[in-house]
N, C-alpha and C positions, 0 to 999 in steps of 0.2 A: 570451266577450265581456268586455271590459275598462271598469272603472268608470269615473267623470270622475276618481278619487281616481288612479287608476291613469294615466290618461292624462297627468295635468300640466295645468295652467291654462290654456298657451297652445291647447290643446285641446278648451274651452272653446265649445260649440256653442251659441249662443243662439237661441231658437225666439223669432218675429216675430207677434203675435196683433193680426189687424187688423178691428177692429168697431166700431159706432159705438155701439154698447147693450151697456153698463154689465151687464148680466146676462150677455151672452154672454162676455165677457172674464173675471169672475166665476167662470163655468161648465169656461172653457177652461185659467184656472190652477189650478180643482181637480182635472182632470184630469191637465195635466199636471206640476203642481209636484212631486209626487214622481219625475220625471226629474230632477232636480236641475241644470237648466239652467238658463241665463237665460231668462227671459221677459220681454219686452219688449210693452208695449203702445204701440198705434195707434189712435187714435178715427177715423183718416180715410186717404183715399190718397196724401194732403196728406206728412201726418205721417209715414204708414208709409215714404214715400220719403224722408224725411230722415234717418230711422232708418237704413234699410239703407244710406245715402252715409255714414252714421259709421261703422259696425260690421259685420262679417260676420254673417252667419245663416246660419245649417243649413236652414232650413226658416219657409217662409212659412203662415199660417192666415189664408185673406184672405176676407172675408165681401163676398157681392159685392154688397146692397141697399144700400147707405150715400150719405148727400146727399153734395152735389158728387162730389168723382170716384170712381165707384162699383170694384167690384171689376175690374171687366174692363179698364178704362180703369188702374187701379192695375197690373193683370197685363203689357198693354201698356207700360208706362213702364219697368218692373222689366226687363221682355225685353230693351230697346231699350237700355238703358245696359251696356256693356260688364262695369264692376264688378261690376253685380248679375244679368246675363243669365242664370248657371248655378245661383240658389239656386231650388231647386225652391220650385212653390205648391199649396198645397192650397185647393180653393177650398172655402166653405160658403155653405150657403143654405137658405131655408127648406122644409119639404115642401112647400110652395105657390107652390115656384118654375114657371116655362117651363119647358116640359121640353124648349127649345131654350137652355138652361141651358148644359145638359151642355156640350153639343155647342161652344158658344162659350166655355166655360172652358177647353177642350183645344184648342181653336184657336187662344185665344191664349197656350199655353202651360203651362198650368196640369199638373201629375205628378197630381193625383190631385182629386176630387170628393166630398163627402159635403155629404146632407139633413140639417139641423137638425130635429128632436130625431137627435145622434149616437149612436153606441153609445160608451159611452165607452175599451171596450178597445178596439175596431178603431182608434179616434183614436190611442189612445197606442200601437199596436203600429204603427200607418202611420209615425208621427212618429219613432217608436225607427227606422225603417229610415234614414229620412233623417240622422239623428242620426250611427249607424253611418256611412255611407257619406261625412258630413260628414266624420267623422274618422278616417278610411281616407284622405279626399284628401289632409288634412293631414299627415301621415304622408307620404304619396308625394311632395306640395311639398315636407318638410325634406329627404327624402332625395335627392331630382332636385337641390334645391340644396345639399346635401351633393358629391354625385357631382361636381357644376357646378365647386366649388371644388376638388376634388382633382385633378378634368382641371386647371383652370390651372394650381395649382403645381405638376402634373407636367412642362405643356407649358413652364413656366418654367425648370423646371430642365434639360431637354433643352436648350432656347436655350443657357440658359448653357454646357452641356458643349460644344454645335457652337459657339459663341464661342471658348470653351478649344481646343478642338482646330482650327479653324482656322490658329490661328500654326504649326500643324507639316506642316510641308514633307513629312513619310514619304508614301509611299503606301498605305501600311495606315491611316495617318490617315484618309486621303482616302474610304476604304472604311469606317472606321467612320461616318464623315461622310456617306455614304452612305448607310446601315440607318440612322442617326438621322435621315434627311430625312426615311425613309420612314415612320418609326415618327412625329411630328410629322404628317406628313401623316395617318396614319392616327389619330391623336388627335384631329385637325381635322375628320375624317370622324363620329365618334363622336360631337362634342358639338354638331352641325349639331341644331336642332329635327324 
């Protein structure tokens, strides 16, 4: 497993802690601060969604008792918007939740579930997964757009050669001009989503 030190800054996974009680936020960065992530708090579902319209996160901690728009209603907002649809949520709540809790946190979306009082490893080993696999995607976006730009200036430079070899009249030309449509074409096929 590779540190954040390792990883590079833009690598940079920041966990989103959304509660409305001053102990639980408290509670949540002594848990997780020695992840060495950013932590970001949210008093509200208000707030938590302004947060994630500025900055990516790995991973949401969204406490679902809070005035005005409570967790669920927060989870819903977060799904519906394109930018933030794929950051996973953990939802929390108290042991003296509904135990149609659950059932509604995963309906609308929520990756995973825990009762306050937490255990505090299970919290940071749930979160270490989302963390990882935050920056595993990243990783696969630099390289997709890695790959992205070496297709074009290959498919640029091909252009150019069937440019160049247009002006020649040979009929071996006309055949190399041939294997280069094809090969263009097959570039074309490649970089399709």
């Amino acid at each position: 497993m590779t540190t954040p030190a390792e990883t590079g800054s833009h690598d940079r996974a920041s966990i989103l802690l959304v509660d409305d009680m001053e102990d639980n936020l408290v509670a949540l960065e002594a848990v997780l601060g020695t992840l060495n992530e950013p932590l970001v708090r949210a008093r509200s579902g208000e707030e938590a969604m302004k947060a994630l319209l500025r900055r990516r996160f790995a991973v949401v901690l969204l406490d679902i008792r809070m005035p005005g728009m409570d967790g669920f209603e927060t989870a819903t907002n977060i799904k519906r918007l394109d930018q933030t649809k794929d950051v996973p949520i953990i939802f929390l709540t108290g042991t003296d939740a509904d135990a149609g809790y659950a059932f509604r946190g995963y309906a609308t979306g929520a990756a995973d579930y825990l009762t306050k009082p937490f255990d505090p490893w299970v919290l940071r080993a749930k979160v270490t997964v989302f963390l990882d696999l935050h920056r595993k995607n990243r990783q696969l976006e630099r390289l997709l757009a890695r790959e992205q730009q070496q297709f074009e200036s290959l498919a640029a430079r091909m252009d150019s050669i069937e440019h160049s070899l247009a002006a020649h009249p040979n009929p071996e030309v006309n055949q190399l001009r041939t294997h280069l449509a094809e090969m263009e074409e097959t570039l074309r096929t490649m970089r399709r989503p």
